[in-house]
N, C-alpha and C positions, 0 to 999 in steps of 0.2 A: 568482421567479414561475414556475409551474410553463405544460404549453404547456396545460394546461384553461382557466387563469385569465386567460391571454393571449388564447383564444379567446373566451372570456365577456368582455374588457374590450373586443375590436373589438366584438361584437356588441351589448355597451348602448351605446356609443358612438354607430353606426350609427343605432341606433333613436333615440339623444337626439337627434342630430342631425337626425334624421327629424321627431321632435317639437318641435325646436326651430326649424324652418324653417316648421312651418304655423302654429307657433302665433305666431311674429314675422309670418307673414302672414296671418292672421285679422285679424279684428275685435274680437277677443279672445270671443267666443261660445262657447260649449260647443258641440260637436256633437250634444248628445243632444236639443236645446228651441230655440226662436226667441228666446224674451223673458229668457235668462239672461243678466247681462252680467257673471257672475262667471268672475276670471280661471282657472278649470279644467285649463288645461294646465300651472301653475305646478308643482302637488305632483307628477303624474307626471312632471315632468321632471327634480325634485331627487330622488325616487328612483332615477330609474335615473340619475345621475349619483353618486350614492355606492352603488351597486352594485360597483363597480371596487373602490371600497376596502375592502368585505367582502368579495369574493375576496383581495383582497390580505392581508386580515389574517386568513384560513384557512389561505392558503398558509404562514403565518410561524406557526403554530401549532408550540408545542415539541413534538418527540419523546417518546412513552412510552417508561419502560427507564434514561431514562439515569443512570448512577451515576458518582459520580467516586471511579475505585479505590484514587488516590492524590491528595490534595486538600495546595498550599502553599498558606501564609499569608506565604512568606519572599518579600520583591518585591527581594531583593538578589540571589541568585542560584540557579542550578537546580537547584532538589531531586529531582525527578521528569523523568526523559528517555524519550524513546525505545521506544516498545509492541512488546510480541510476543504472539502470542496462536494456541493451540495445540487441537485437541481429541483427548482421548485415545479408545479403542478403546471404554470405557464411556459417551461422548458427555460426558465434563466438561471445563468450560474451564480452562487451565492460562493466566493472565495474568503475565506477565515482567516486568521495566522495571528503568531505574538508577535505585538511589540515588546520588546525587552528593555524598557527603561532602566531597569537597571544592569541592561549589559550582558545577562547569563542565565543560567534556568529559571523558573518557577520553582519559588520554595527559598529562593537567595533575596529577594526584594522586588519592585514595581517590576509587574510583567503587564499588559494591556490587551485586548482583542479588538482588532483592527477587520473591518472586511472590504471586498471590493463586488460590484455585480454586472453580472454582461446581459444583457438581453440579445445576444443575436450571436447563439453561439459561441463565445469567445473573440472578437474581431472587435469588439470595443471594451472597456470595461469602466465604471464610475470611479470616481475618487474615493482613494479610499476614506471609511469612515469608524471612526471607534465608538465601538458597541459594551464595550466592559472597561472602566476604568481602574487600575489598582488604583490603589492608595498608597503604600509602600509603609515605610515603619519596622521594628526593630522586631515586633509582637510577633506571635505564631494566634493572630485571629483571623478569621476571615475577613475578605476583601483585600488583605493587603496586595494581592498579583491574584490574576486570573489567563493560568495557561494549557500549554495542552489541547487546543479544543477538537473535540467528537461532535459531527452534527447529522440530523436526517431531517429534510424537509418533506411530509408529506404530500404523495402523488397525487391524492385528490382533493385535498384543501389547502388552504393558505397555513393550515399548522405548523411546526417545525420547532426544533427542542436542539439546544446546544448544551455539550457540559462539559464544562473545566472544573482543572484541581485549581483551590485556592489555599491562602494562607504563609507562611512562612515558616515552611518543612522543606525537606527535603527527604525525598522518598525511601531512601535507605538507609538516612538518619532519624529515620522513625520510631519512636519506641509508642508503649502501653498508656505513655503520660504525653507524649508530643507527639502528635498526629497531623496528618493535612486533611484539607475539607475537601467536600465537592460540593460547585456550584451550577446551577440549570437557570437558563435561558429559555425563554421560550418568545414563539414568534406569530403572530395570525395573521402576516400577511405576504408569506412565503421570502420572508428572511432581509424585507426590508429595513421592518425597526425590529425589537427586544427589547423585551422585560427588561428590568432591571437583575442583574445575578442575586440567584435566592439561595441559602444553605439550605440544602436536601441530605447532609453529611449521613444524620442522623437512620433514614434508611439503611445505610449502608456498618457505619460504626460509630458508637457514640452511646447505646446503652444496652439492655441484655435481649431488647428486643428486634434489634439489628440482624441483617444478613449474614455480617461477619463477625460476630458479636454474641456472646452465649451465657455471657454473666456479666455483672458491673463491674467488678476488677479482673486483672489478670494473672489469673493463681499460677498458670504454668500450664494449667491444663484445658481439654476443651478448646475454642476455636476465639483470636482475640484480633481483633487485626491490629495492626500497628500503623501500616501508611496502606495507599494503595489507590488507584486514578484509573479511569476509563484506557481504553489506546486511543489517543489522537488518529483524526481522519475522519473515515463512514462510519456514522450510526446505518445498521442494514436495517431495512421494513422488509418483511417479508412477500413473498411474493404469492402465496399459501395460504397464511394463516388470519382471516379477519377475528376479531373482537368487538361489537359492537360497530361503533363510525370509524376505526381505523381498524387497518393492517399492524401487525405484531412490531415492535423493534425490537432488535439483537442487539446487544452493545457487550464486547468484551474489556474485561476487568485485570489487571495485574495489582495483585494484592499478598502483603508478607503481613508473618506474625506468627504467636500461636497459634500452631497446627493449620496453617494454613502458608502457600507456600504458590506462586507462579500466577497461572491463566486461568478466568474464570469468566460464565456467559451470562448475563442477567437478561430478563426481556420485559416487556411495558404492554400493556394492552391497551392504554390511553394516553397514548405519544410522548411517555416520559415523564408522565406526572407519579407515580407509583414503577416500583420496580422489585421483581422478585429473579430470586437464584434457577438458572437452569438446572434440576436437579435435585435440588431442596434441600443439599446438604454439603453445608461449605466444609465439611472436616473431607468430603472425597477431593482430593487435587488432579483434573484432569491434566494442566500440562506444568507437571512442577518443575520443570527446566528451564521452561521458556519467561521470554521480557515480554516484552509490550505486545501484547496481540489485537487481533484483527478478528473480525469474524463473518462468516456467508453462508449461505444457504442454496445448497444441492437441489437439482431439478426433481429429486426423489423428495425434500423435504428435509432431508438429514442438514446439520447444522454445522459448518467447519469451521474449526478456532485453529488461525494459523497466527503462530508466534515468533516474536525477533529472537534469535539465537546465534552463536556460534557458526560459521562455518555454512547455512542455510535457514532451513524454516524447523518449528515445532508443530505438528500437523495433529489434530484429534477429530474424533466425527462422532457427533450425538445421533443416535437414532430413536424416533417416540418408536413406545409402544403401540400396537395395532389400535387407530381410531383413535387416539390419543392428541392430544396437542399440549401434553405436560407432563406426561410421563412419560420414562423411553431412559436410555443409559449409555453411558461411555465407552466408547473402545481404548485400547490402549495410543497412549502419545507413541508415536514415530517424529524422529530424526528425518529429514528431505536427504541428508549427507549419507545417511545407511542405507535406503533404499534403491533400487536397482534405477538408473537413469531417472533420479531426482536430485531436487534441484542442488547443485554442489557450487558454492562460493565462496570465495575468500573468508579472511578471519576478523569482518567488518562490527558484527553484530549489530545490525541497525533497523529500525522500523521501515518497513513495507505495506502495501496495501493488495487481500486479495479479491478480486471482481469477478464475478461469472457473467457472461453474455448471450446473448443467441447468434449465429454467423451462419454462413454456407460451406461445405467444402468448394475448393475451385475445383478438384478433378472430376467431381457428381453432382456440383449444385445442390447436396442433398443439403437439408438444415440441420446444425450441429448445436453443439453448448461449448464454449468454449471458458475454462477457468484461466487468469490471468492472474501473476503475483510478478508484483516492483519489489526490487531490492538491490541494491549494490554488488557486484560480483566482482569486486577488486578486492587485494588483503587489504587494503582500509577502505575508509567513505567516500567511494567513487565510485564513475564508470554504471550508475544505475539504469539497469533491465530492466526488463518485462520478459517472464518466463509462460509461456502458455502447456495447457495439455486439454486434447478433446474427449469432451464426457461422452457416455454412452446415457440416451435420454431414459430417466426414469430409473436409472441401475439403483443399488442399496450400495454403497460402495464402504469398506471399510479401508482403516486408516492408511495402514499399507499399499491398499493397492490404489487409495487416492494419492500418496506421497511418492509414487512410483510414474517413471516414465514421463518424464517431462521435457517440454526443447525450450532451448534458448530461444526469444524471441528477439525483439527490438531492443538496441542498447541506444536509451535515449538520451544519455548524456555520454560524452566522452572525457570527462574530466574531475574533478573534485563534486560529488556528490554526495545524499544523505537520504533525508526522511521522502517518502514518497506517498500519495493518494490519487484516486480517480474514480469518476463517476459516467455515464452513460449521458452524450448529450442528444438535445432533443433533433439533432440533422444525424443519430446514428453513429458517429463519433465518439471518441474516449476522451475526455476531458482529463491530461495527467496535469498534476500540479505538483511541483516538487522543489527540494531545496540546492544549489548551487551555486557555486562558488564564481565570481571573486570572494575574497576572504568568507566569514562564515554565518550566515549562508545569505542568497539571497531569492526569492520565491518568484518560482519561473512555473508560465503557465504553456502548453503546448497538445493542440489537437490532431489524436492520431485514429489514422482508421484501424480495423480490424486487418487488414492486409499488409499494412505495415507491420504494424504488430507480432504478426504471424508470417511475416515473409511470403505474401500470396498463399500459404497454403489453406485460409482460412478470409473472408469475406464477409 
């Protein structure tokens, strides 16, 4: 129930109450005559006592829009995982997702990436088409599955850069000897075709000159990764920071191992071909609590890595140093759950996505920034929000007081839900894409405005 509906049920309440007190102390008379002894305050009081329940059933009114872009019918196991959801430089949406031929995660056997594309907002979309083939097999090599995907298509060229984890690992049966890959995609003609998947593992871990990676074996000491995958959903480009012919990407990292432990930021100066550590030093762990995270960029510039956790989100915020675009340093991780009117949800732990925009207030039309994060707010995988809170333009905000004070927004699902994304479409709209149920899951696309979202308070 939204806070209008909440407001309209105190206030018939009120009034019934009001009406239900003179009229238990009457005479039972109407007030409009002397000689009527009919009972007259009966029917105004059974209206306005099922007034509650028609706000109640406006509020629960379905969504315009919504399409389901990959529909199972299989209740044995997961066909459809996992949303990523892109828009290219022409305003089309490029939609991602695994096939799971083999039935369950990436890292268990054939996983596939499948896409679909709308050119007009969302209101059509192409058949879908597969873009990464696994191969499947027994081996822990690449190509066998390609899942998870992370994409960003850039805003002014047909470039665009996709990566998934491949191989047959499993993330948290990862060790020093059995590891999973990453694979990149990339695209020139804003997320039509794709590369063929290329192993970039090696950036990342694979020898001593790796990111996470500090020596050729793993002695126990110093920093060694063991497994560890982008967060499926938005690659962020920055809005800030150019490099040459592109704008910067952000992509965050969940990676275990030696000495290294949680959520971590990388960014690209040439749309994903190279990639270096925010920070330059993988033994500091900015959010060692947190799962699969997410990452955006503050109207100040500052960088927030919000992570899947427990109970709500894992929040951190980089700040460079002055004039800087590569140096600058960590505040501490906060809990959403500890902070004062942040975001507090069930005991789901599941991936989310969070989005900054520009809006209006309704009460001043003045223009605002508004931060948005999806995630399920039921004790399990369901029931998936969108929580908003409005920035103040240009603030330096530390972690705290960004992890603080947030509303309920739009609860876009009512039922068995999961992993969620979204992107900014080109008519001003939020493009959400997310995972729901019948059985599990199946990938539902639906466009929301800003005032939905936010309950009118934002536009």
């Amino acid at each position: 129930m939204n806070l209008q509906s909440i407001i309209l049920l105190a206030v018939v309440l009120v009034i019934a109450a009001f009406v239900l007190y003179r009229h238990l102390h009457s005479d039972n008379k109407c007030s409009c005559c002397d000689g009527c002894n009919k009972d007259c305050g009966t029917l105004p009081l059974v209206f306005l006592l099922l007034l509650p329940c028609f706000a109640v059933e406006a509020d629960s009114q379905p969504l315009d829009g919504v399409q389901f872009l990959a529909f199972s019918t299989d209740s044995l196991r997961d066909v459809y995982r996992i949303p990523a959801i892109a828009k290219n430089r022409k305003g089309e949406l490029v939609a991602v997702y695994d096939y799971r031929v083999c039935g369950t995660d990436i890292g268990f056997g054939e996983v596939d990436q499948v896409m679909r594309i709308s050119k007009n907002n969302g209101k059509k979309w192409s058949e879908e088409v597969k873009i990464a083939d696994g191969v499947g097999g027994e081996e822990n090599v690449f190509g066998v599955g390609f899942g998870d995907p992370a994409i960003c298509l850039d805003r002014k060229s047909g470039r665009g850069v996709l990566i998934t984890v491949s191989g047959r690992c499993i993330y948290s049966y990862g060790s020093a000897t059995h590891r999973p890959f990453i694979a990149r995609q990339i695209t020139t003609d804003g997320g039509h075709t794709w590369s063929q998947p290329e192993d970039i593992t090696l950036q990342f871990w694979g020898n001593k000159h790796s990111i996470f990676q500090q020596s050729d074996t793993d002695d126990g000491t110093g920093v060694f990764a063991w497994a560890g995958f982008f967060g499926s959903g938005k690659i962020l480009q920055s809005r800030t920071i150019k490099v040459g012919k592109f704008y910067r990407l952000y992509a965050a990292l969940l990676v275990r191992g030696t000495g290294l432990k949680g959520a971590y930021v990388v960014y690209s100066d040439d749309m994903g071909m190279n990639w270096k550590l925010l920070g330059d030093d993988p033994a500091f762990q900015a959010a060692p609590d947190s799962d699969e995270p997410k990452v955006e960029e503050l109207p100040s510039g500052q960088i927030v890595l919000s992570g899947r956790k427990w109970y709500g989100r894992t929040f951190n915020i980089w700040t460079f140093s002055q004039g800087s675009t590569t140096e600058g340093s960590w505040d501490k991780p906060v809990n959403s759950h500890d902070a004062p009117g942040g975001i507090k949800v069930g005991a789901n732990s599941c991936n989310g996505e969070i989005l900054i925009v520009s809006g209006k207030l309704a009460q001043t039309g003045k223009s605002c920034i508004v931060a948005l994060q999806s995630l399920p707010k039921a004790d399990k995988r369901a029931d998936v929000t969108i929580y908003y809170k409005v920035l103040e333009k240009g603030k330096n905000y530390t972690t705290a007081t960004f992890a603080a004070d947030w509303t309920e927004g739009l609860q876009v699902s009512q039922t068995r839900s999961a992993y969620s994304t979204m992107c900014l479409q080109k008519d001003g709209r939020i493009a959400f894409f997310y995972e729901e149920e019948p059985y599990i899951y199946n990938m539902v696309y639906v466009p929301l405005t800003l005032s939905q979202i936010t309950k009118g308070e934002v536009y």
